[in-house]
C-alpha positions in Angstrom: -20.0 1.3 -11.0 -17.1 -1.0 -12.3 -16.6 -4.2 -10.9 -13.8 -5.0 -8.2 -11.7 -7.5 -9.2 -11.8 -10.1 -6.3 -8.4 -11.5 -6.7 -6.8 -7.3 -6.2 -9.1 -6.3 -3.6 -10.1 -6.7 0.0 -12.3 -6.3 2.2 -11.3 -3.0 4.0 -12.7 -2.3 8.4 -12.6 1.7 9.5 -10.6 2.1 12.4 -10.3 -1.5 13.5 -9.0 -2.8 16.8 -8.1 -6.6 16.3 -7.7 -9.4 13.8 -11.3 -10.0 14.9 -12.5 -7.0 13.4 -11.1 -7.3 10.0 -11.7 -11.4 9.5 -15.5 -10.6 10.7 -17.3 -8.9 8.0 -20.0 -5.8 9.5 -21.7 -3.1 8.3 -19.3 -0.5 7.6 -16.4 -2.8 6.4 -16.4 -2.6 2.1 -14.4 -4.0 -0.7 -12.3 -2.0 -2.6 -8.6 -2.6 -5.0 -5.4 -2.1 -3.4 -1.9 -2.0 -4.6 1.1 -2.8 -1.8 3.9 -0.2 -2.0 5.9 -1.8 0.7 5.9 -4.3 3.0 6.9 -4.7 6.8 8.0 -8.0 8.0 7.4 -8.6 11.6 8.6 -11.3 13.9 6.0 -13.6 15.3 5.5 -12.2 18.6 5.6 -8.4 17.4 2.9 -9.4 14.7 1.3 -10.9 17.2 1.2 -7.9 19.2 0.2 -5.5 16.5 -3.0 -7.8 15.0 -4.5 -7.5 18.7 -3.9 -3.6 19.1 -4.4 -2.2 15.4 -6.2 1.0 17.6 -2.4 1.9 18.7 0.2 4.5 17.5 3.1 3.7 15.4 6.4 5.0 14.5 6.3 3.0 11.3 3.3 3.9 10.1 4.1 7.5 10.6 7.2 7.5 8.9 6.0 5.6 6.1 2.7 7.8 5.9 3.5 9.0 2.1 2.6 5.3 1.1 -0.2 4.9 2.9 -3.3 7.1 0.5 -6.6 6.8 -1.5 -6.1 7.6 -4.8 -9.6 8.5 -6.5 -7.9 8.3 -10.1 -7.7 4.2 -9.9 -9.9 4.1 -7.2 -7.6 1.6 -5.0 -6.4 1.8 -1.4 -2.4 2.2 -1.6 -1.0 0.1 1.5 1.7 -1.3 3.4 1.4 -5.0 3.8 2.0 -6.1 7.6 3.1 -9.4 7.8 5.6 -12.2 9.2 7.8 -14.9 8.0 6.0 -17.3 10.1 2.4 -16.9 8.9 1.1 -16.9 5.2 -1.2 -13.8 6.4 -1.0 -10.4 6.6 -2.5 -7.1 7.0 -3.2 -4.0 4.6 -3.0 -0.9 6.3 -3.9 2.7 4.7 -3.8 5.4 7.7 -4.1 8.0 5.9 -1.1 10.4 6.8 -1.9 8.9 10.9 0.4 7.0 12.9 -2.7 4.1 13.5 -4.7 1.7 10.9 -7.2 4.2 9.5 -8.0 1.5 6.8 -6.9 -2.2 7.4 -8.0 -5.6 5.7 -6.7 -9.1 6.6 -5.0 -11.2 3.9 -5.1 -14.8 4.7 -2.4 -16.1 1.8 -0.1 -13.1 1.5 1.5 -15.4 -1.6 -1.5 -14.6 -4.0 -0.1 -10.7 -3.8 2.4 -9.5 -6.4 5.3 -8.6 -4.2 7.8 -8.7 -6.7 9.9 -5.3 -6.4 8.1 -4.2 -3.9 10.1 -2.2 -1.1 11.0 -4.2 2.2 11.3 -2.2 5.4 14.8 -2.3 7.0 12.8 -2.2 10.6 9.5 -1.5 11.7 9.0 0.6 14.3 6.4 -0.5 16.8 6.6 2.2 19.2 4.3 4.9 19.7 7.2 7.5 20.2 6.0 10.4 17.3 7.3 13.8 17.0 5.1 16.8 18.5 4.3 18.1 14.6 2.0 14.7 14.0 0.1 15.3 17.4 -0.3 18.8 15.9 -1.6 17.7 12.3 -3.7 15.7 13.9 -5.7 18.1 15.8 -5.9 20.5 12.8 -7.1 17.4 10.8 -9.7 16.6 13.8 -10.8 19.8 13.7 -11.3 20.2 9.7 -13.4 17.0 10.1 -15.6 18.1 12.3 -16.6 21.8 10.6 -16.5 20.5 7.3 -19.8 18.7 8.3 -21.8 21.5 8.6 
């Protein structure tokens, strides 16, 4: 197995559902290379918001899924840095084609990232409003999951 460098990775939390999770390292959480393809700058209070419900829905997630993926050829997580104006911190997020956090890793000094060039969402969506087809995927997704394990 190669070895992660520590300044491009992080330390990636399943399905988290606060800050809490992903600054408190447990079984299950692992380390792994990312790359930011675009970032979404919140205001205070709606990052705020966001870091204490990373279980919820959202439109921006969703409509940004495409960035959002795994690839196995470089072996890095492909994200969308969260983050605020305020704060030096942030939050990865890889969902996986869902509308929630599948993957997310907290960033304490979002200035060691390379961000130059990097795409700047106009407006991120916090609301969990999501067309019928993703509610859809998602059940055919759940589904797969479940009889591929047999």
């Amino acid at each position: 197995m190669e070895d992660i460098n520590m300044a491009d990775s992080a330390e990636f939390v399943r399905k988290p559902i606060n800050m809490k999770d992903l600054k408190e390292h447990y079984y299950g959480s692992f380390r792994c290379g990312f790359e930011v393809e675009k970032i979404a700058e919140l205001s205070r209070e709606q990052f705020e918001k966001f870091s204490g419900e990373l279980y919820g829905y959202y439109r921006f997630l969703y409509d940004n899924r495409d960035a959002m993926y795994m690839d196995p050829g470089d072996r890095r997580m492909h994200c969308i840095l969260v983050t605020t104006s305020g704060y030096r911190e942030g939050i990865l997020i890889e969902a996986e084609g869902y509308a929630y956090p599948r993957y997310a890793a907290f960033m304490p000094d979002c200035r060691k990232i390379d961000l130059e060039g990097k795409e700047v969402l106009a407006q991120a969506d916090l609301s969990p409003n999501l067309p019928m087809e993703y509610w859809r995927e998602a059940e055919v997704k759940k589904k797969n999951e479940r009889t591929e394990g047999r």
